[in-house]
NUKOLKOL-500889 format. One record per atom (N, C-alpha, C): residue in one letter; residue number from 1; atom name; x, y, z. Coordinates in steps of 0.1 Angstrom, whole numbers. Each point is the difference from the previous one (the first is absolute). Example, Ala and Ser with C-alpha at 12.3 -4.5 7.8 and 13.67 -1.06 7.14 Angstrom:
% NUKOLKOL-500889
  residu  num  atome     px     py     pz
       a    1      N    132    -57     78
       a    1     CA     -9     12      0
       a    1      C      9     12      0
       s    2      N     -4     11     -7
       s    2     CA      9     11      0
       s    2      C     -8     11      8
//
This chain:
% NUKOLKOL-500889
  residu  num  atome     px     py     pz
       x    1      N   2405   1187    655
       x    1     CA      0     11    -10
       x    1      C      9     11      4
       x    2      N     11      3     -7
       x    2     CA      9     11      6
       x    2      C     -5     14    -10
       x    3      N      2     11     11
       x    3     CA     -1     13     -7
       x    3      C     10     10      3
       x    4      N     12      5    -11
       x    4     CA      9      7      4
       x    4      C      0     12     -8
       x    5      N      2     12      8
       x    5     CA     -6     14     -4
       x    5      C     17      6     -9
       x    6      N      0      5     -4
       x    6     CA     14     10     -3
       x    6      C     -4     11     -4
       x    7      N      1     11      7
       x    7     CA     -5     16      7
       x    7      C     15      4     -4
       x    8      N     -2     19     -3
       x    8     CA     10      4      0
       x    8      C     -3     14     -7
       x    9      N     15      7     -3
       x    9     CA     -2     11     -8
       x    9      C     -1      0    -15
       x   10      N      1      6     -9
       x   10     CA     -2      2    -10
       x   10      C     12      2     -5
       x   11      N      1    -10    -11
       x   11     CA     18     -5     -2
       x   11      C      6     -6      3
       x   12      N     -4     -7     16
       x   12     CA      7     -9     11
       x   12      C      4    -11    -10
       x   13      N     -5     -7     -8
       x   13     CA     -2    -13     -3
       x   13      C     -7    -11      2
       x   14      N     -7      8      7
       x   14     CA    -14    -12      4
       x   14      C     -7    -10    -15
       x   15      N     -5      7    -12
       x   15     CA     -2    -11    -10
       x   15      C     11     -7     -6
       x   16      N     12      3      2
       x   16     CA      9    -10     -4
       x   16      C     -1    -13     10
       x   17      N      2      6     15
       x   17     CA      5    -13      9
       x   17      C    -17     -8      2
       x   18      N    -11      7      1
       x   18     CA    -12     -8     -2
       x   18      C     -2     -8    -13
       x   19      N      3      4     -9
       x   19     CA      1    -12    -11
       x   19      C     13    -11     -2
       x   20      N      8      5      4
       x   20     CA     10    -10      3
       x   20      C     -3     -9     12
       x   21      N     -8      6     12
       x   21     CA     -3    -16      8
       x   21      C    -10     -6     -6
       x   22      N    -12      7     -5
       x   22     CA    -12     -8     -6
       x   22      C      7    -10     -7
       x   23      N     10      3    -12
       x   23     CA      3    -11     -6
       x   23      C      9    -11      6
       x   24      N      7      3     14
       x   24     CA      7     -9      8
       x   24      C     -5     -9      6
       x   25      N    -11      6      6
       x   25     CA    -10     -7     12
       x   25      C    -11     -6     -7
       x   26      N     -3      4     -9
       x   26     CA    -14    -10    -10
       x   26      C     -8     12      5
       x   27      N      0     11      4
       x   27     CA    -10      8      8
       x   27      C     -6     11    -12
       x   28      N    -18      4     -1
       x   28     CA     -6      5     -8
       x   28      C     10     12      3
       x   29      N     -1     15     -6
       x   29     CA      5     10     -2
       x   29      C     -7     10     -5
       x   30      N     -8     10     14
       x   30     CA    -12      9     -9
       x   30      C     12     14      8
       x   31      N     -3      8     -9
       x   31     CA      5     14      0
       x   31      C    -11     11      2
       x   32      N     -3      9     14
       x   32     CA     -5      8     -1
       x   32      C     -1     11    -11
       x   33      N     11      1     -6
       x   33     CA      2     13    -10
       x   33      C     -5     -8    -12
       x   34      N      1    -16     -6
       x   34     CA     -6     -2     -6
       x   34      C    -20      5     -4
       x   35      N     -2     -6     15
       x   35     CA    -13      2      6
       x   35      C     -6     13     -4
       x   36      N      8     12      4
       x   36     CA     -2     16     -4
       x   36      C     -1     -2    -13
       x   37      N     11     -4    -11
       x   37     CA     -2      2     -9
       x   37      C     -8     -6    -12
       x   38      N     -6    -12      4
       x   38     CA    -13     -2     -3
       x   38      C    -13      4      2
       x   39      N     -1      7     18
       x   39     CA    -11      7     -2
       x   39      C      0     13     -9
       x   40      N     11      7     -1
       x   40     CA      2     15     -7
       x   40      C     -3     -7    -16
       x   41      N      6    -10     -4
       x   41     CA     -7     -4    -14
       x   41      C    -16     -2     -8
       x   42      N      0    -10     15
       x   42     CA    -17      3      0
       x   42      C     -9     11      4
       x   43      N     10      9      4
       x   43     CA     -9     13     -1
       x   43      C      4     11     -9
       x   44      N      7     -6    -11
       x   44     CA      7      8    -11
       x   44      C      4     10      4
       x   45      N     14      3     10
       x   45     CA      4      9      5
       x   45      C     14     -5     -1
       x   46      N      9      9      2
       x   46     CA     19     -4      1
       x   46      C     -3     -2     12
       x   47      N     11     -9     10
       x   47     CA      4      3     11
       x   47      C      0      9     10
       x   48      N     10     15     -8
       x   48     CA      2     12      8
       x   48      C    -15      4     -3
       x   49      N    -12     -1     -5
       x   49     CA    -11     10     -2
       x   49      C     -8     -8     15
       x   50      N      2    -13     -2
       x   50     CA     -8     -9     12
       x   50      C      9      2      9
       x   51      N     11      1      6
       x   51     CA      8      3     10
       x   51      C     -2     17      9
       x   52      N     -6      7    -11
       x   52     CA     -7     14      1
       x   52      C    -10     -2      7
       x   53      N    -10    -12     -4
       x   53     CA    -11      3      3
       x   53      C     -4    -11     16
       x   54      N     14     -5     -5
       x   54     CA      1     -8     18
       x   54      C      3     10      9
       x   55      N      4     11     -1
       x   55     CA      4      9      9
       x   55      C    -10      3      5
       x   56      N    -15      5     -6
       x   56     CA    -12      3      9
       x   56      C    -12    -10      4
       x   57      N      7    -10    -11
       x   57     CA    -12     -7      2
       x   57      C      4    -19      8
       x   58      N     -1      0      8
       x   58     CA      4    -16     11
       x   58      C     -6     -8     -8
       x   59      N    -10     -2     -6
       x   59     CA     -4    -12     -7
       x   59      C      7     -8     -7
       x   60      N      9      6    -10
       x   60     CA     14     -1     -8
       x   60      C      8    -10     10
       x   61      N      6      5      7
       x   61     CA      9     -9     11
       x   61      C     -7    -12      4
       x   62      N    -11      3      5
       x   62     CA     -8     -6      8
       x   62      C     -5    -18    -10
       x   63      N     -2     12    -11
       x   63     CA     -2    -16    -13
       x   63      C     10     -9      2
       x   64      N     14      9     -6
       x   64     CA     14     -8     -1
       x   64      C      3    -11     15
       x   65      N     -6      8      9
       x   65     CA      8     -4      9
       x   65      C    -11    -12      2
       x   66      N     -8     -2      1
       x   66     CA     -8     -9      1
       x   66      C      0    -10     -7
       x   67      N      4      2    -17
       x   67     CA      9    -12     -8
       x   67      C      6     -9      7
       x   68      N     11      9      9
       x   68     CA     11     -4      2
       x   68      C     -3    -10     13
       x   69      N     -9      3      7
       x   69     CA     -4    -10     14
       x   69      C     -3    -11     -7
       x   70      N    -10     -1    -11
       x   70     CA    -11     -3     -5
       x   70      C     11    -14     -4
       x   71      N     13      1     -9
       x   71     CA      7     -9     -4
       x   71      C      8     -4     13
       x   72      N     -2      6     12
       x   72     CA     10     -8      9
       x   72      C     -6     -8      8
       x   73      N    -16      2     -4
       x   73     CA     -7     -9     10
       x   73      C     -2    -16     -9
       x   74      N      6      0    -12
       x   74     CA      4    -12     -8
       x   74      C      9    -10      2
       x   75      N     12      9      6
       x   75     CA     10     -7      4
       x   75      C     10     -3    -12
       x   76      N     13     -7      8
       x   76     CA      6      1    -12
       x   76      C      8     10    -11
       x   77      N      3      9      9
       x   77     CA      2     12    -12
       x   77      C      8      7     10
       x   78      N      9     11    -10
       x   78     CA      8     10      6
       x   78      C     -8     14    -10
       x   79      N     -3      5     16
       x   79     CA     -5     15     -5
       x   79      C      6     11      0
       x   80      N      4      6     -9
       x   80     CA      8     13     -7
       x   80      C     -8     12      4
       x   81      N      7     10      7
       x   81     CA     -4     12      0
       x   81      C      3     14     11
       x   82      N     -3      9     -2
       x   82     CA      9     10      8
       x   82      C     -6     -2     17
       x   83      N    -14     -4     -1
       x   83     CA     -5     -3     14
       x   83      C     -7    -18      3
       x   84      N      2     -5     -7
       x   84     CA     -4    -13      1
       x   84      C      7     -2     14
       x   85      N     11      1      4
       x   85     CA      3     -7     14
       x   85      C     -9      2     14
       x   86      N     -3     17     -6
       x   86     CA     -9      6     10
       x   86      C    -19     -4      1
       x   87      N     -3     -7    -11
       x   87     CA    -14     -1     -1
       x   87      C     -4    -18     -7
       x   88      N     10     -3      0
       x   88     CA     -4    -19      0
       x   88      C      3     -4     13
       x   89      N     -8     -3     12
       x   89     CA      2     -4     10
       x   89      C      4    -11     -2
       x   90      N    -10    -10     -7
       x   90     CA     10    -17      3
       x   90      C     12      0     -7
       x   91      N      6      9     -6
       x   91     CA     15     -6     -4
       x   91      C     10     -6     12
       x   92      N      5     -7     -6
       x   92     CA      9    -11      8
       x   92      C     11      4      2
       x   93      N      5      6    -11
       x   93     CA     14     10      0
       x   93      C     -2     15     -5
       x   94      N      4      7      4
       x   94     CA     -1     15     -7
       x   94      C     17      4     -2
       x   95      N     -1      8    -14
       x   95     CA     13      0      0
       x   95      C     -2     14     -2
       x   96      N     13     12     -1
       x   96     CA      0     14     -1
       x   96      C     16      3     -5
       x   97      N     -7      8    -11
       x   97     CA     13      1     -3
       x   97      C      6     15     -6
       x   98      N     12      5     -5
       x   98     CA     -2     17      2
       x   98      C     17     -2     -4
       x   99      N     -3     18     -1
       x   99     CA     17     -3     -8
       x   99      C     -3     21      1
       x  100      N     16      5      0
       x  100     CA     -2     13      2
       x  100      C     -7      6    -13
       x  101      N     -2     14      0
       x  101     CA    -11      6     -3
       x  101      C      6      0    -22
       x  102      N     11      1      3
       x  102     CA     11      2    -10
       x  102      C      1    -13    -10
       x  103      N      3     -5      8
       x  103     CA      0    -13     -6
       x  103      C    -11     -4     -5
       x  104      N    -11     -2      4
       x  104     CA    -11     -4     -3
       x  104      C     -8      9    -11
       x  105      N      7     12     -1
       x  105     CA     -6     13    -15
       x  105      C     10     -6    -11
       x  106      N     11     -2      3
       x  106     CA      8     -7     -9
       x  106      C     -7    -10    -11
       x  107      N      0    -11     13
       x  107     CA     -8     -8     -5
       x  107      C    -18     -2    -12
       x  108      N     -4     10      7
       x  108     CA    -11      2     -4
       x  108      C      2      7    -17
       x  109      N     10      8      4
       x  109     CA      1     10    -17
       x  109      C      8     -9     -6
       x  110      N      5    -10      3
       x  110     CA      6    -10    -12
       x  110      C    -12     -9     -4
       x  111      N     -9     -4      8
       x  111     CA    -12    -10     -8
       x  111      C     -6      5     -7
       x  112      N     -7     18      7
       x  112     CA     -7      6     -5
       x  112      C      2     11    -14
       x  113      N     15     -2     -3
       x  113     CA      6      7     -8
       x  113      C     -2     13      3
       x  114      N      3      6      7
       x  114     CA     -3     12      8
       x  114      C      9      6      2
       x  115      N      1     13      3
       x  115     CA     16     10      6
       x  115      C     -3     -4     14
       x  116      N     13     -1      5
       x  116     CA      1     -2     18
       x  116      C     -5      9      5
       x  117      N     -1     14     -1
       x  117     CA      0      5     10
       x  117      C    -19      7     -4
       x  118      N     -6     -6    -10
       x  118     CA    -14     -1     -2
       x  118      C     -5     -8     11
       x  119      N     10    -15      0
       x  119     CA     -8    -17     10
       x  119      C      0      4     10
       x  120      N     15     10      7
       x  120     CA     -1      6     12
       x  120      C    -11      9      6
       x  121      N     -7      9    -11
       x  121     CA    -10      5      8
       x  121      C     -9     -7     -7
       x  122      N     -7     -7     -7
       x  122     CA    -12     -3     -2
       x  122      C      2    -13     14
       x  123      N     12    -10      2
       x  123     CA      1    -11     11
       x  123      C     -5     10     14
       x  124      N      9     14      3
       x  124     CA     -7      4     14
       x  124      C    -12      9     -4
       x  125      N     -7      3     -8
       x  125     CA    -10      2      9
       x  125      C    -11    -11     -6
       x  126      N      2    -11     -5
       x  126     CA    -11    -10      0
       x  126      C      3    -10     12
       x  127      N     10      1      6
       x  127     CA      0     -8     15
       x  127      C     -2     12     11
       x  128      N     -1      8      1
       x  128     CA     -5     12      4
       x  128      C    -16     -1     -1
       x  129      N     -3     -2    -11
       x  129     CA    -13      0      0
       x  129      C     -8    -11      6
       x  130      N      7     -9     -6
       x  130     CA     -3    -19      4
       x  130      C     -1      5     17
       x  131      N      9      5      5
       x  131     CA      5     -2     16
       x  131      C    -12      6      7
       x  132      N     -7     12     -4
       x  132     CA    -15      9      3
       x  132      C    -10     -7     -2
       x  133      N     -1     -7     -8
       x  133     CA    -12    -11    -11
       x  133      C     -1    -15     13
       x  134      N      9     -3      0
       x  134     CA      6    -12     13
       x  134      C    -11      3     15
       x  135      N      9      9      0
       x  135     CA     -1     10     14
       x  135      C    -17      2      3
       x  136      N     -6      4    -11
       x  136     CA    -11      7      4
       x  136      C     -9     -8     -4
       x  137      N     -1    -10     -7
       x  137     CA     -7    -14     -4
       x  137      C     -1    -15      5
       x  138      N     16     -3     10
       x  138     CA     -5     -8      9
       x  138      C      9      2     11
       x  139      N      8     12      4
       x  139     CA      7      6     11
       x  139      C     14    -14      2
       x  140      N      2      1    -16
       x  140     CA     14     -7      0
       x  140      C     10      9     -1
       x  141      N     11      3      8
       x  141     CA     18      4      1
       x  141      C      7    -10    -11
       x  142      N      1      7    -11
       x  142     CA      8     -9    -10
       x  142      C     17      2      3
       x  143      N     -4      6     18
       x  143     CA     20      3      2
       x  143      C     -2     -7     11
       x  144      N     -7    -12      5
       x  144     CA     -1     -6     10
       x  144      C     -4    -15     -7
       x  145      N     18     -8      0
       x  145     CA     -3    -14     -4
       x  145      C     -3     -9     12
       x  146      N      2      4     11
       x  146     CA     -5    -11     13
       x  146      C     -4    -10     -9
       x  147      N    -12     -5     -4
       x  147     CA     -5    -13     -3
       x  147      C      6     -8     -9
       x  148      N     12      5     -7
       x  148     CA      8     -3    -11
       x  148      C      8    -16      3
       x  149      N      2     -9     -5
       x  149     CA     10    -15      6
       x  149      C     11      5     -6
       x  150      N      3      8    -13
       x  150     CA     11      0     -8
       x  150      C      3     15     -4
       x  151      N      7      7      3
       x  151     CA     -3     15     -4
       x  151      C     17     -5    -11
       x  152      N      0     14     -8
       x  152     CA     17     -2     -9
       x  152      C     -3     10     -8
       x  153      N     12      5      0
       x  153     CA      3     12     -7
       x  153      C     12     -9    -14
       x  154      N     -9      6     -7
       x  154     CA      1     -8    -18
       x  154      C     14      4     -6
       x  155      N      4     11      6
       x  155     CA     17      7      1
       x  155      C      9     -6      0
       x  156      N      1     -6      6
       x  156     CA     12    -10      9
       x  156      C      3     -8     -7
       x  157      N     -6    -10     -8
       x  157     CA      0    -13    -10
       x  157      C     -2      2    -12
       x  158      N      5     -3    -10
       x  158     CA     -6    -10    -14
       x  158      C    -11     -2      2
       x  159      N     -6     -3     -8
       x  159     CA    -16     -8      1
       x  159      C      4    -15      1
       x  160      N     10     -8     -2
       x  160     CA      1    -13     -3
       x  160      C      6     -2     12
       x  161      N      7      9     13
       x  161     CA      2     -9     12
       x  161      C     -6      3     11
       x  162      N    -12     14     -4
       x  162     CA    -12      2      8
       x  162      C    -13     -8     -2
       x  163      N      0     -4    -16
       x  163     CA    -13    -13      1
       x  163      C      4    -11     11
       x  164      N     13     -6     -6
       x  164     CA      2    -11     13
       x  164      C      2      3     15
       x  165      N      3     10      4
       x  165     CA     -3      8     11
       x  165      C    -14     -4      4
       x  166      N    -10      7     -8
       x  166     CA    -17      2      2
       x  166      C     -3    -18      1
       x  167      N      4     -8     -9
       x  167     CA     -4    -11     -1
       x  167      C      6    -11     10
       x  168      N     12      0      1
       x  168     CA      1     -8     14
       x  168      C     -7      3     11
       x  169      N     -1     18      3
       x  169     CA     -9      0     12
       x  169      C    -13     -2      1
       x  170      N    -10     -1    -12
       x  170     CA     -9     -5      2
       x  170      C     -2    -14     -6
       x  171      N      8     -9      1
       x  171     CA      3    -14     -2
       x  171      C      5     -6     13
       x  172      N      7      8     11
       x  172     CA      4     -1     11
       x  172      C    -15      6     13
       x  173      N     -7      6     -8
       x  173     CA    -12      3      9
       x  173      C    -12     -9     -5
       x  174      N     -4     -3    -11
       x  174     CA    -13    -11     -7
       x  174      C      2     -9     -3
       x  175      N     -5    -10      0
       x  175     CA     -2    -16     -4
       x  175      C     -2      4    -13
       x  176      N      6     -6    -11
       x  176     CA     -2      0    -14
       x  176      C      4    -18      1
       x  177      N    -18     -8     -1
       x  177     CA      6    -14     -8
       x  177      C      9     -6     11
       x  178      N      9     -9     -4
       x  178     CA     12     -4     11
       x  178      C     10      8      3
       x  179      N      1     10     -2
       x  179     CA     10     12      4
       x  179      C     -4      2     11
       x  180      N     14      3      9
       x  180     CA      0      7     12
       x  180      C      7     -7     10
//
């Protein structure tokens, strides 16, 4: 049963390249931010109002994040999210991924239809915030990838010769079937 994490910043591209392996590898595909925003539904709340209320209250994280073991103790799956690399122990590969601060507000205010320089500060201080929330809830350094197999800055590439990038290396590191 393989479990592969893809961690990162906000913008990086983490839900693109996690759904693009799920659909390569046959591998399930659960999304922490999905996870958030299901519980914020179920508690008839937006996002940013439950993201507020994650700030004082651990239970919030604590839920999500416990989804997110919860599906990796199934196997089979690539788990999406800004700390999954740091808090699924059995994963088999952890990937991390990041891209400058700029690039990645860019990014964000084009999905989110947003002015750039709004994604810029709403992007730093919700990883700002995330980084405190981390910190003080399971004494994770979200600036310390040590445990990382694959770290990449999302910059550098296309998406289409960094997926094969991501995917040969973890096709060159796991048994998939007769591969390898």
């Amino acid at each position: 049963m393989v479990v592969i994490t893809v961690s990162g910043t906000p913008g990086s591209g983490k839900s693109s390249v996690a759904s693009y392996l799920s659909s390569q590898l046959g591998l399930r595909h659960v999304s922490a931010g999905d996870l958030f925003r299901r519980l914020a539904a179920e508690r008839n709340m937006s996002v940013v109002d439950l993201n507020l209320v994650a700030q004082s209250d651990t239970s919030v994280d604590r839920e999500v994040d416990g989804m997110s073991v919860d599906e990796a103790k199934k196997g089979n799956v690539i788990i999406e999210g800004h700390i999954t690399g740091w808090i699924v122990k059995q994963a088999d590969l952890r990937i991390y991924l990041d891209a400058p601060l700029p690039v990645r507000a860019d990014r964000i205010a084009k999905r989110e239809a947003i002015d750039f320089h709004n994604a810029l500060e709403q992007t730093s201080r919700r990883e700002e915030s995330e980084r405190l929330r981390y910190k003080s809830l399971y004494g994770i350094d979200t600036g310390c990838l040590n445990g990382f197999d694959i770290v990449l800055n999302t910059s550098k590439w296309e998406m289409a010769p960094m997926l094969r990038i991501v995917t040969q290396c973890i096709r060159e590191t796991l048994v998939f079937g007769s591969q390898k």
